[in-house]
N, C-alpha and C positions, 0 to 999 in steps of 0.2 A: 958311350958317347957323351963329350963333356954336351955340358947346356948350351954352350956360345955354338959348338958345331952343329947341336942340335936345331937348334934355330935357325942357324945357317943353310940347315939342308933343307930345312921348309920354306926357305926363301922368305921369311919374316922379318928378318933385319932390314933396316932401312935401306934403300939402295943409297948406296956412299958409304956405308959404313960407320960404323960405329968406333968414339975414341975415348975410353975410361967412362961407358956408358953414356955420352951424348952426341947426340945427333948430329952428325958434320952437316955443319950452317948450310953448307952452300949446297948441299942434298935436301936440307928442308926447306930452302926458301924457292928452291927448283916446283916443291910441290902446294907452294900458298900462292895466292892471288889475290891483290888488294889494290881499291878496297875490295869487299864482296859485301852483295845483297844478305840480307836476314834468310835466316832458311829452318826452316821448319826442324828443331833438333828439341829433344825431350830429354827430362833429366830425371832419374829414381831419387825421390829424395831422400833414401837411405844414406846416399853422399854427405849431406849436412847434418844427421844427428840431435843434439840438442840445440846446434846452431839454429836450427828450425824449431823446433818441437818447442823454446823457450818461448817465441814467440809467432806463432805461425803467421799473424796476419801480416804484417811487416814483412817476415821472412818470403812467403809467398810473392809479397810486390818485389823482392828484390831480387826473387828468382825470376821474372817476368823483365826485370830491368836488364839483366843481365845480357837478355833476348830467348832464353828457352820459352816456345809456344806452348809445351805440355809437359804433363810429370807423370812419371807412376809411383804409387804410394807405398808404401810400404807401414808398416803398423795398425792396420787396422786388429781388433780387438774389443771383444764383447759387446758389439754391433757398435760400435764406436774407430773414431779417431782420436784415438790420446782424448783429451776432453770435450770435445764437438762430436754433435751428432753426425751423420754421414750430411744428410742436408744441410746443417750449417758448414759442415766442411768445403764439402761443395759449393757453396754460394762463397766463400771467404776467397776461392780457388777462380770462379769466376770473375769475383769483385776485382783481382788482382791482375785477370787478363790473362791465365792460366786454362787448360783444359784439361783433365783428368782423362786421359786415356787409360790407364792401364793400373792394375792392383797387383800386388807380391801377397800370399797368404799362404798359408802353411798348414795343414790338417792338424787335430790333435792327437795325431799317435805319428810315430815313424816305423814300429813294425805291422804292417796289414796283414790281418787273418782272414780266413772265410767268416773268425766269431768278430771281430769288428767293420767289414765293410759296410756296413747295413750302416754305422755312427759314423763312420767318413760320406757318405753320401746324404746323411739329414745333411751334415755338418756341410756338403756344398751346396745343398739348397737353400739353406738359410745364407749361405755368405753368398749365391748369386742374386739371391734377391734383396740382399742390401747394395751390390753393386749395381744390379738396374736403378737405384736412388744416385747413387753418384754416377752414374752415367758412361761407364765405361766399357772402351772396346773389345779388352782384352782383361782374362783376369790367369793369373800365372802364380803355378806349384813352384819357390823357388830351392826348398828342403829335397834333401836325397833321402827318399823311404830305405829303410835296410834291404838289400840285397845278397845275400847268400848263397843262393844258389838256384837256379835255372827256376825251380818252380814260385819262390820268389820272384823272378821278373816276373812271371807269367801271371802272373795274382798283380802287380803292380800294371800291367797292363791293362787288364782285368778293370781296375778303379780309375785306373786315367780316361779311360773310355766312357766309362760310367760315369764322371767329372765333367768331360767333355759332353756328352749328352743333356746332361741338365743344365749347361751352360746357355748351349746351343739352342736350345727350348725357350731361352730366357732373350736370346741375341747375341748374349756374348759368344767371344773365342778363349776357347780354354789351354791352355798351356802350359809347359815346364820349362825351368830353366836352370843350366846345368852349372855345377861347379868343376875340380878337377875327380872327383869319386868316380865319376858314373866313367871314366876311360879304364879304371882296374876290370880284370878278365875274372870268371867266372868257370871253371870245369865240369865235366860230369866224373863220376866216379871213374878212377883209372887213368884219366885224360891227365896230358903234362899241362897244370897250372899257367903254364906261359903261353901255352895252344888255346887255351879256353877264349871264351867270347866274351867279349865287349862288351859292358853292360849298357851303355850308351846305344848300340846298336840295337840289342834286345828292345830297348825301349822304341827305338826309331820303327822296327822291323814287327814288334807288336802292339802298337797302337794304332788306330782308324785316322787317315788323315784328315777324313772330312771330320772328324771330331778333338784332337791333339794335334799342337801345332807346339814346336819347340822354340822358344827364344836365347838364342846361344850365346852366349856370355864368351866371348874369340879369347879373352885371354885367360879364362881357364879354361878352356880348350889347348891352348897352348902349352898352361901350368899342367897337364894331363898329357902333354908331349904327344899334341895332337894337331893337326895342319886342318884350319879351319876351310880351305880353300879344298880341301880332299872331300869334307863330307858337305861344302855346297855342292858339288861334283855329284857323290853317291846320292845325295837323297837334296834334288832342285828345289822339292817344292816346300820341305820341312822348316822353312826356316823367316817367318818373313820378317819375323823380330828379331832387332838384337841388340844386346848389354853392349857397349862400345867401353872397354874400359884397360887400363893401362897399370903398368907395377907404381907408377906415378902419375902425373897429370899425365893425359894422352900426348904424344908424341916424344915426353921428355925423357923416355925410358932407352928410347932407341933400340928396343927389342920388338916392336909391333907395326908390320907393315902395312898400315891402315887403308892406303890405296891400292893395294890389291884384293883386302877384304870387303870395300866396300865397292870396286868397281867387279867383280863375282856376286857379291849380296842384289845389288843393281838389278846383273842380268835374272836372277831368279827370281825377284818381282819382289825386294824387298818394301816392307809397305811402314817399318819404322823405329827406329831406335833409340834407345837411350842412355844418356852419359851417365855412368857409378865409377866416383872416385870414393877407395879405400881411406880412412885416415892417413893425415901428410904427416904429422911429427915434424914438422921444417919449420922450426924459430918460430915467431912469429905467423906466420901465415897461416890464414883463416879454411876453414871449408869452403864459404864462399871464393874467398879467394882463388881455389884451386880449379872450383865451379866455371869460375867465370874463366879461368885458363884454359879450361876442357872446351867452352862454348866456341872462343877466339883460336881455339884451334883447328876446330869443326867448320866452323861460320866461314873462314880465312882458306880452307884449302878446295882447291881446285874439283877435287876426285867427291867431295859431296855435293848433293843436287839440293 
């Protein structure tokens, strides 16, 4: 099945259709409403890069200027922020009118044995108790551990839980977040490769809910040729965070039907999201720039609350 039909049949394309990849005007102005009030939308600053990292305190107010109320961070390393402690980070973050919801951090190994869980587990005790310093809600796996085969997930569940456990001891909510890896299948011996299981499911299907909480990242879900609106369906309560992000700025791509993912995220009690835009390579124009496209395109349509 080509990509275009594949999309097509998950009902992801925009309604109105798409013309040499953009959004027919009058399909997308059907779905903005302006003006529109400020609304609570958060942004991974992984979006901006060294745009940020050059200068965070500036950077920070302009991400607040923008109108994003909160960020999730990404970079933290060796109990730091690029060069701020987590406390100065944090205060730089409030001084700027920002709240620090949410953290991206990655274990230091990606294959887990029974001989290293025991060093992914200091390793999230020390990074949840740097996050009770910065103050946040949610703290989220965004790296795909290796998966190979069945007993693999089942060890990676194993650690998720165990993640999740000592998050939860501390307040936070512990999490993963997926890219398009985790949709390739998995077999047992014998089994036809293409029959095998879902490793995304595995993980859904073996993790404790009151402890692992997934924040789904819809457009590689999509890139994994996967219909995000199927597994708010399977699994309601898995999901209350999510990546909101686009092959371009959000809506520009005409491939992502944001108002039906977001009015299903809605009914399953989503509790909050955040804009990641990829590097643009378009002339001129800045991260920010792109930032603040994503914002105006959130803040402006109808289907977000």
């Amino acid at each position: 099945m080509k990509k275009r039909d594949f999309l097509k049949s998950l009902g992801l394309l925009t309604a109105g259709g798409v013309v040499s990849g953009v959004i027919n005007p009058a399909s997308a102005a059907s779905l903005i409403s302006s003006p529109a009030p400020k609304k609570q939308i958060g942004l991974q600053i992984y979006s901006l890069g060294k745009e940020l990292t050059e200068d965070v305190p500036n950077g920070l107010k302009k991400i607040a200027k923008i109108g994003y109320s909160s960020i999730e961070l990404a970079g933290y390393r060796n109990r730091q922020m690029g060069d701020y402690s987590l406390a100065e980070y944090r205060k730089l973050a409030e001084d700027a009118g920002l709240k620090i919801n949410s953290s991206h951090v990655n274990p230091p190994v990606r294959k887990y044995s029974r001989e290293n869980v025991g060093e992914i587990a200091d390793f999230w005790k020390q990074t949840v108790e740097d996050h009770v310093t910065l103050g946040v809600k949610t703290l989220v796996q965004p790296g795909m551990p290796t998966v190979e085969s069945h007993d693999d997930a089942a060890l990676v569940c194993e650690v998720f839980n165990s993640a999740g456990e000592i998050a939860k001891a501390a307040g936070i909510k512990w999490g993963y977040h997926n890219h398009s890896g985790e949709f390739e299948r998995i077999s047992k011996a014998g089994d036809n490769p293409k029959q095998g299981d879902v490793i995304y499911d595995l993980m859904l299907d073996g993790t404790d809910p009151s402890l692992v909480f997934f924040e789904m990242d819809v457009y590689w879900t999509v890139m994994g040729r996967n219909d995000p609106l199927e597994y708010f369906a399977k699994y309601p309560n898995r999901f209350p965070v999510l990546h909101i992000k686009d092959r371009k700025v959000l809506g520009q791509s005409g491939m992502m039907n944001f108002e039906n993912i977001f009015t299903k995220a809605y009914e399953n009690g989503l509790e909050a999201f955040y804009v990641e835009l990829e590097g643009l390579r378009q002339g001129d124009k800045t991260q920010f720039d792109g930032v603040k496209e994503c914002f105006d395109f959130l803040n402006n349509s109808r289907f977000v609350k």
